[in-house]
Every structure is written in C-alpha cells, then in structure tokens.
C-alpha atoms as a printed R data frame, in Angstrom:
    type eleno elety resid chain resno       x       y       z
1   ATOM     1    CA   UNK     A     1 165.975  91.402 140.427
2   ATOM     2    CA   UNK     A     2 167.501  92.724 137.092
3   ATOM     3    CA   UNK     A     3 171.234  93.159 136.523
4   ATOM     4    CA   UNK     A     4 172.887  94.182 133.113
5   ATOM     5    CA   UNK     A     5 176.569  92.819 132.982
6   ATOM     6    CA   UNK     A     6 178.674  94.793 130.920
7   ATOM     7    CA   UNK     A     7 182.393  95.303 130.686
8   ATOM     8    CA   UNK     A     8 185.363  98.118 130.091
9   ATOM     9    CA   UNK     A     9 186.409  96.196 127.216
10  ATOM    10    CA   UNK     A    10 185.403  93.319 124.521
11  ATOM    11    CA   UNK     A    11 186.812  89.951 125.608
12  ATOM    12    CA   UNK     A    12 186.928  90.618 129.458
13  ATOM    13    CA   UNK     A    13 184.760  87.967 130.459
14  ATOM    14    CA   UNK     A    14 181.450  88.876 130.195
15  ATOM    15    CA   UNK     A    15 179.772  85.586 129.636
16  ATOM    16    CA   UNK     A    16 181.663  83.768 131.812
17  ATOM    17    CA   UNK     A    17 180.880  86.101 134.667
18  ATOM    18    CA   UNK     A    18 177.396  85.714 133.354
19  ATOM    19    CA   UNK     A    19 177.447  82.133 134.053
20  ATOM    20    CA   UNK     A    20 179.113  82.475 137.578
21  ATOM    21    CA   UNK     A    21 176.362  85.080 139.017
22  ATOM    22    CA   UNK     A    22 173.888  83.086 137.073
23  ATOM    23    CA   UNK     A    23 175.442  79.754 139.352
24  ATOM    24    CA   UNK     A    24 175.142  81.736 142.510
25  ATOM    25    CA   UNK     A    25 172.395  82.679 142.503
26  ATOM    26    CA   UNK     A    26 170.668  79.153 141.548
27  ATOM    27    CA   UNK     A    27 172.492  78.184 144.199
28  ATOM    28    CA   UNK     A    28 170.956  80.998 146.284
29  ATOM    29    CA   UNK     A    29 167.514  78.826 145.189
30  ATOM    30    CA   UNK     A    30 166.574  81.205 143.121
31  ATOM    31    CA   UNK     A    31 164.854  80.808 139.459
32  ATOM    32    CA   UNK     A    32 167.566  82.633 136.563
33  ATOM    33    CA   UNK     A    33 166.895  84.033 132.906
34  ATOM    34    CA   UNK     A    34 169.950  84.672 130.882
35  ATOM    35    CA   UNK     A    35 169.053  87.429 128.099
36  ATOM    36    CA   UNK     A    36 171.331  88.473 125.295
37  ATOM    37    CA   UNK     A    37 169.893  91.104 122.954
38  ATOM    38    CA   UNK     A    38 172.124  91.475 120.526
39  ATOM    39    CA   UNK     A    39 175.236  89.010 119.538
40  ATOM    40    CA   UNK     A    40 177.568  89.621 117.127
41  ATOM    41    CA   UNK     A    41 180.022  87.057 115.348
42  ATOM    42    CA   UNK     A    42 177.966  84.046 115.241
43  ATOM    43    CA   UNK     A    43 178.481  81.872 112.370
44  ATOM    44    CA   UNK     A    44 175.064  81.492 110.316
45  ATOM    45    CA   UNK     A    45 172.837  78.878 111.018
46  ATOM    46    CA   UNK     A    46 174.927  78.174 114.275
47  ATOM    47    CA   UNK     A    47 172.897  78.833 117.494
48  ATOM    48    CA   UNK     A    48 173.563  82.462 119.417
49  ATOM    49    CA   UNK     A    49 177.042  82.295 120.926
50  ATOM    50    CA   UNK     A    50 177.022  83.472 124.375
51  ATOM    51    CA   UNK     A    51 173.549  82.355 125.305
52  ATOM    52    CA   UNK     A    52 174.571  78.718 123.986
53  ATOM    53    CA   UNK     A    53 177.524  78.672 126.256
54  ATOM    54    CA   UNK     A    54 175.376  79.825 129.226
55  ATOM    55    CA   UNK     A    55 173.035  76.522 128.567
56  ATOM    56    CA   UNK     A    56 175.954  74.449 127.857
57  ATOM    57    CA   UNK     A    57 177.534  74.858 131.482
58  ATOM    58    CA   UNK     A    58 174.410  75.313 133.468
59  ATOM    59    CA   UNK     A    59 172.486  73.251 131.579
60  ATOM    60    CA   UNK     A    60 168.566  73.328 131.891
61  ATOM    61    CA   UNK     A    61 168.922  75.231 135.589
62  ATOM    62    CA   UNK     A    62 168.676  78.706 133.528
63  ATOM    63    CA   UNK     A    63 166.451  79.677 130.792
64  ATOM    64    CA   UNK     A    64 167.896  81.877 127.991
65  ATOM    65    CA   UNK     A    65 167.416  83.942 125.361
66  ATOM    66    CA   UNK     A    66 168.562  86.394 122.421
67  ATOM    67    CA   UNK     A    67 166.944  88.920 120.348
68  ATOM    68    CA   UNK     A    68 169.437  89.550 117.754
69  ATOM    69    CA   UNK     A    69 171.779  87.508 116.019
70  ATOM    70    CA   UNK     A    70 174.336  88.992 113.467
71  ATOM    71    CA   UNK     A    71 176.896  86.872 111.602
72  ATOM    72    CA   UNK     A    72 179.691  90.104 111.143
73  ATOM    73    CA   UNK     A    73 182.404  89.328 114.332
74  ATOM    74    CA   UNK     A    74 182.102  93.361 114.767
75  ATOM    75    CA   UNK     A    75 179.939  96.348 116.779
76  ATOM    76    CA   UNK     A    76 176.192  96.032 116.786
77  ATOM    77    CA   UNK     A    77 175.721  98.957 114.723
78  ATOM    78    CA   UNK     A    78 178.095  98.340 112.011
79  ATOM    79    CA   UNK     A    79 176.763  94.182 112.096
80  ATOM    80    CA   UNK     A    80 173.407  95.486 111.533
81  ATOM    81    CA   UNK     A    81 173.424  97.933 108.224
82  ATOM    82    CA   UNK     A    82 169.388  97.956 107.452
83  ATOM    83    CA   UNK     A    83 168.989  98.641 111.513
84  ATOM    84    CA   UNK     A    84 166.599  96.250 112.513
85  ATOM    85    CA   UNK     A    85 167.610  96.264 116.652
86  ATOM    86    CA   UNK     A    86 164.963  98.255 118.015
87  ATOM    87    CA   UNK     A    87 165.214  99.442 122.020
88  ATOM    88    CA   UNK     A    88 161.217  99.488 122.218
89  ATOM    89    CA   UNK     A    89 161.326  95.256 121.433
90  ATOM    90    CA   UNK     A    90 164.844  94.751 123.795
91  ATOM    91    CA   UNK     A    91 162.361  96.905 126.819
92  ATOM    92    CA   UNK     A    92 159.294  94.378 125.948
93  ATOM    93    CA   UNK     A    93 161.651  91.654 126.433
94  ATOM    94    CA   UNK     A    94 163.353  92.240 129.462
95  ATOM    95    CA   UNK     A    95 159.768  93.199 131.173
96  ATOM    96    CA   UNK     A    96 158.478  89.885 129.890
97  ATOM    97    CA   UNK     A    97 161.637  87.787 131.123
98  ATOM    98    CA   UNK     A    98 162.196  89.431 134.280
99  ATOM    99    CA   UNK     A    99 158.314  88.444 134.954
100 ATOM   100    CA   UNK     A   100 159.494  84.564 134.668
101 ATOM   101    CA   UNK     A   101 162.181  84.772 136.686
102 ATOM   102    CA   UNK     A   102 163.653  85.822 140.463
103 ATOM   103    CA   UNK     A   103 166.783  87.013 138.228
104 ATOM   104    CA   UNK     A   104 166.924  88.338 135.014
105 ATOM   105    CA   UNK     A   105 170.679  88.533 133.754
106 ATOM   106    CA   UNK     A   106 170.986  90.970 130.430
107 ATOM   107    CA   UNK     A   107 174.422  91.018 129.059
108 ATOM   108    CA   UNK     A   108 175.449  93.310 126.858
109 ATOM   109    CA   UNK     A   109 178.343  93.681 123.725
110 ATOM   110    CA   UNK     A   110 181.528  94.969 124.167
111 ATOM   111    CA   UNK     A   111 182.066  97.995 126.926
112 ATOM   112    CA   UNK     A   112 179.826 101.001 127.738
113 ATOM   113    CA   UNK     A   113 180.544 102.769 124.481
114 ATOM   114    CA   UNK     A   114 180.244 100.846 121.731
115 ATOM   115    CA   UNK     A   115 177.287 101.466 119.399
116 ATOM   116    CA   UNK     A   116 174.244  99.667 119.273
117 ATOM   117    CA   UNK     A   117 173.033 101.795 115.896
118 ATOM   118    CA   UNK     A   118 173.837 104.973 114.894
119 ATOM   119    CA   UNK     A   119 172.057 106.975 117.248
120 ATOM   120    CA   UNK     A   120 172.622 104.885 120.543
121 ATOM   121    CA   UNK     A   121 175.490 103.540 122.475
122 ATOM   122    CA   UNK     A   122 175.418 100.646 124.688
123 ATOM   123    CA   UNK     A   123 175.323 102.994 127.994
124 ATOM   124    CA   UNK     A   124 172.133 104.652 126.610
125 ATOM   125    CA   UNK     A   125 170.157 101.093 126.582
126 ATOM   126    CA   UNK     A   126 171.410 100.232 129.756
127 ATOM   127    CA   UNK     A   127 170.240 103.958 130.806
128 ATOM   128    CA   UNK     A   128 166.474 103.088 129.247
129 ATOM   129    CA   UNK     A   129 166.268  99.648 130.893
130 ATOM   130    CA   UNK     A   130 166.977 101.026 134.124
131 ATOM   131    CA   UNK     A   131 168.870  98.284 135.226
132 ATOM   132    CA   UNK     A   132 171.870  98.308 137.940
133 ATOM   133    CA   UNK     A   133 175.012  97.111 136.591
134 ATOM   134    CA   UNK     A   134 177.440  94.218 137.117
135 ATOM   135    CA   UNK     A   135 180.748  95.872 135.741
136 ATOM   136    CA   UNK     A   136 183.411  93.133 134.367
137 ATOM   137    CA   UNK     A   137 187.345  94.139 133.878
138 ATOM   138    CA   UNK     A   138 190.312  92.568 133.983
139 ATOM   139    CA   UNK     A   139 193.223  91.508 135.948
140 ATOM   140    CA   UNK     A   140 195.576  93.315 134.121
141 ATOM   141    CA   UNK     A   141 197.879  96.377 133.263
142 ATOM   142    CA   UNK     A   142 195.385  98.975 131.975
143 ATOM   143    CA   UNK     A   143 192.472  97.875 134.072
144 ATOM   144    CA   UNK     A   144 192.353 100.517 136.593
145 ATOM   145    CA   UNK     A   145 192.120 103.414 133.746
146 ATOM   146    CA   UNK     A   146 189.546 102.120 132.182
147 ATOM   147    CA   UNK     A   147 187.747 100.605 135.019
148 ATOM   148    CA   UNK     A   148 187.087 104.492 136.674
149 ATOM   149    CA   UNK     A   149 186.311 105.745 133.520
150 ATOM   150    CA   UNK     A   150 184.046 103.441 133.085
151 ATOM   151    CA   UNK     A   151 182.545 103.682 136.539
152 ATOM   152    CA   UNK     A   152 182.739 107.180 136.024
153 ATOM   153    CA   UNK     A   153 180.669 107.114 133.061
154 ATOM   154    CA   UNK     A   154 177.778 105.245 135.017
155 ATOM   155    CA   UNK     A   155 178.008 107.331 137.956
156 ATOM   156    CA   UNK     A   156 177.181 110.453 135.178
157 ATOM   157    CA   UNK     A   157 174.272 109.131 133.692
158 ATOM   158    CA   UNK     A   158 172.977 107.720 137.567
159 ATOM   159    CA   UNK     A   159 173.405 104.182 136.583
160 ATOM   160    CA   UNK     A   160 173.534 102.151 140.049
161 ATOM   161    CA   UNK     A   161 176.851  99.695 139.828
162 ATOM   162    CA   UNK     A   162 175.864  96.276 141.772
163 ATOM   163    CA   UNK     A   163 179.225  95.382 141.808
164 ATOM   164    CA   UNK     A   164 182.199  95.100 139.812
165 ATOM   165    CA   UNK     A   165 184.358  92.243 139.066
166 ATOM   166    CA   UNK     A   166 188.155  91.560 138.110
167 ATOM   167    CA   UNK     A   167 187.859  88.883 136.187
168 ATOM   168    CA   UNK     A   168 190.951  86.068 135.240
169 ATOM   169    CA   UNK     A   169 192.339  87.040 138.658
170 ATOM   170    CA   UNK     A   170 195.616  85.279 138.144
171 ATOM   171    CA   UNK     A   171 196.748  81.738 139.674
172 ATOM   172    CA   UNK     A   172 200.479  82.613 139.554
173 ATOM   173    CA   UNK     A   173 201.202  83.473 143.273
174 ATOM   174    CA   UNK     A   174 203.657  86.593 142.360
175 ATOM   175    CA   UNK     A   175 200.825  88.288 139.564
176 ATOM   176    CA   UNK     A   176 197.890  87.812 142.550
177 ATOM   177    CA   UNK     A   177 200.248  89.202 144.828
178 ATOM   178    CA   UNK     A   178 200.741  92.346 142.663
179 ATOM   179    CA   UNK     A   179 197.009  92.507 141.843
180 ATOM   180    CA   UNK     A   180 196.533  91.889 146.022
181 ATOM   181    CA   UNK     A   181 198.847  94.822 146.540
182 ATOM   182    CA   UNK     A   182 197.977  97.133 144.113
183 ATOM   183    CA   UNK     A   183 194.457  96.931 141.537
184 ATOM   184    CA   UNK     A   184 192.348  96.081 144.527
185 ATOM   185    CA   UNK     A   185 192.958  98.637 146.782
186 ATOM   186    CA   UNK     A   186 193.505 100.860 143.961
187 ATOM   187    CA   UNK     A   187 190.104 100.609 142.961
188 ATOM   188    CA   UNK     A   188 188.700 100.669 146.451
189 ATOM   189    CA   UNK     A   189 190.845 103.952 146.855
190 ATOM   190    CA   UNK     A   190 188.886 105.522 144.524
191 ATOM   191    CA   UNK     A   191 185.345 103.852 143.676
192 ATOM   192    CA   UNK     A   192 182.823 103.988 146.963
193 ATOM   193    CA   UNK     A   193 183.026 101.900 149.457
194 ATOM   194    CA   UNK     A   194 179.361 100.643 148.843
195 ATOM   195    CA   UNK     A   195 180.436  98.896 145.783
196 ATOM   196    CA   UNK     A   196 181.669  95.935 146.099
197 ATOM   197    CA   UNK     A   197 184.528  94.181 143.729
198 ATOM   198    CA   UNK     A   198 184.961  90.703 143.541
199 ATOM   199    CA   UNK     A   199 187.883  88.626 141.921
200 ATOM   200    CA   UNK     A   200 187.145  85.894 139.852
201 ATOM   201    CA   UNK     A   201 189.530  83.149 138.856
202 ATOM   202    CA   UNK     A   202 191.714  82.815 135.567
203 ATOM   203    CA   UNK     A   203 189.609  80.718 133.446
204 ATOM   204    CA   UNK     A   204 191.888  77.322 132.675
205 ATOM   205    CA   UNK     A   205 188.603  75.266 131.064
206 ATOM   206    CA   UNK     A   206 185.840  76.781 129.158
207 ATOM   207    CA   UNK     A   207 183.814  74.041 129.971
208 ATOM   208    CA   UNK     A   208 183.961  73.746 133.565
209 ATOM   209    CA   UNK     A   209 181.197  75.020 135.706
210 ATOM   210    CA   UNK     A   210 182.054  78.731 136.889
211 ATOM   211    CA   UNK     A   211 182.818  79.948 140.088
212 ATOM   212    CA   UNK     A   212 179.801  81.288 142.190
213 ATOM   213    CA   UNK     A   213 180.099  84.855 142.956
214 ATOM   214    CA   UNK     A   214 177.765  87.678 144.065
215 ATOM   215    CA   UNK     A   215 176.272  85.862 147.029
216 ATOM   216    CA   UNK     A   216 175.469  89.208 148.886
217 ATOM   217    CA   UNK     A   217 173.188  90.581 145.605
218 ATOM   218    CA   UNK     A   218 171.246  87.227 146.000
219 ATOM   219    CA   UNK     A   219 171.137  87.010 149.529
220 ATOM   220    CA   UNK     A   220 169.476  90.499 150.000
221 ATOM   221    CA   UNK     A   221 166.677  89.378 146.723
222 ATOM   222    CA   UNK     A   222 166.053  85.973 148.662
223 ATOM   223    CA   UNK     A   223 165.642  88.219 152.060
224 ATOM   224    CA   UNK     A   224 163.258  90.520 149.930
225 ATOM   225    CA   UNK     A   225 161.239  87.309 148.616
C-alpha cells in the first residue's frame, strides 16, 4: 500500500500526520517506510528535517528516507537552481521502498501546486507515481476554500483521495464546536461520501507520540495481506 500525503497549504501538518498514519498502521502490525523526496530548509550538515522527526517519535518501528536535501527554507524549484531532482530517480525509489515495506508513506512539500522544477508541479509527481492521496488541511477559517479546490484539482487529473484530514482540530470546546457545526459537514456537503475526513488533534508537544488515525486504510491492506 502506497499513500502520498500532501496538503492545501505549507505548514498544515504534513509530517505530523505522517507520523500518526505511520503509528496506525504499525499498530495495525504492519511494516512502514517513511519517504521524503525532496526537503527544503534544512540547515547544512544537519540531518533531513521531516524524515528526522518521523524517527525521532517512532523511533526504529519505521524506516525512512530522503532523496533531496536543500538548505534554502523555500519551493523545491527555486532551492534547487542547477536542477538536480529528477522524477525518473524519485519513481526508482518509491518502487524500491514500497518493495520493503506493507506501507510506503511519500510526503510531499508544500500543497498541490508548488513547483518541484520549472517544468513540474508537485500534483504532476504525485500524477506519475500513481499514488492515492492522504490530503492534510487545517482547522481553520479558509480551510474549506482551499480544501475543494484542492480536492478538486485531484479529482481533474484522476488522482484517488484516501482520505483527508483536518488537522490541529482545536481543544477549546467553543472552536470544536464551530468546526463540529460547520467545516465538517461542510466538507462532507460537498466532497463524496466515499472519502473519508478525519480530525486530528491540536498539536500541544512536538515530541509526543501522534495520534493513530486511518485505521480503516490499514484494516482493508491487513484484510488484503
């Protein structure tokens, strides 16, 4: 089973959602890979930043991995002047992972649009790896907008969506209630009804072991196994 986790924006959550379906589905007894291809704003010499938090709160339970690693806190393309990511190597990869794994987990940068090199955006690789996609957006004012336009944009190129996730679903009783009353069934108004959307919990420690969510995906892979 392959899933690419992307979101509508940067900063939504992706890694951290990462680590959660990456938990459930351990916990689902199932063997996880955790694949970056391309990071952005790492600090040089310092070890990939997304994939090292992965390992750091799930510890030796998931195997992980990056392919490129730019210093420049900015998009792919513009981190990566002499254009060394090539799509051919990040296929070759994910074929090889997925083979050691029940899960493969590829998480993108930023949101569906942003540019991996001049020529290709983010929603084109996900389009060549062929992957179904975990879809991560906030909690928030704004999220439902770009939320459908992202799921939009899937549903256009015929990019399956395994699910899609509100992420720092607040603990503040009267913000959940407003997110109870209005995102969720906003989104389920319009998005199909095969699709499901999860809530994940404000994050109050970076350090603490994610929630586990997802347990249908890894329910129907063990049933499959």
């Amino acid at each position: 089973m392959k899933l690419f986790i992307t979101g509508t924006d940067t900063g939504v959550g992706k890694t951290w959602i990462s680590a959660a379906l990456a938990r459930q589905a351990i916990e689902s007894g199932l063997r996880v890979v955790y694949y970056k291809p391309v990071q952005t704003g790492t600090p040089k010499g310092e070890p990939p930043e997304d994939a090292h938090f992965i390992q750091s709160v799930l510890g030796n339970q998931v195997q992980v991995a990056c392919r490129y690693c730019f210093e420049p806190p900015v998009t792919p393309a513009v981190a990566d002047p002499e254009q060394t990511i090539q799509t051919g190597q990040i296929l070759q990869d994910v074929d090889e992972l997925a083979a050691k794994a029940d899960v493969l987990l590829v998480e993108g940068a930023g949101g569906l649009a942003v540019p991996v090199s001049p020529t290709l955006l983010m929603i084109d690789l996900i389009q060549s790896l062929n992957i179904p996609v975990v879809l991560v957006a906030r909690s928030r004012l704004g999220t439902i907008n770009h939320t459908l336009l992202s799921v939009e944009a899937l549903q256009r190129r015929g990019i399956p969506i395994a699910g899609i996730v509100a992420n720092f679903y607040p603990e503040e009783p009267e913000e959940a209630e407003l997110c109870v009353s209005t995102l969720i069934p906003m989104l389920r108004h319009f998005i199909p009804q095969d699709i499901p959307i999860w809530t994940a919990p404000e994050l109050q420690n970076a350090s603490a072991p994610p929630p586990a969510i997802g347990s249908t995906l890894f329910q129907t892979q063990l049933a499959l196994m």
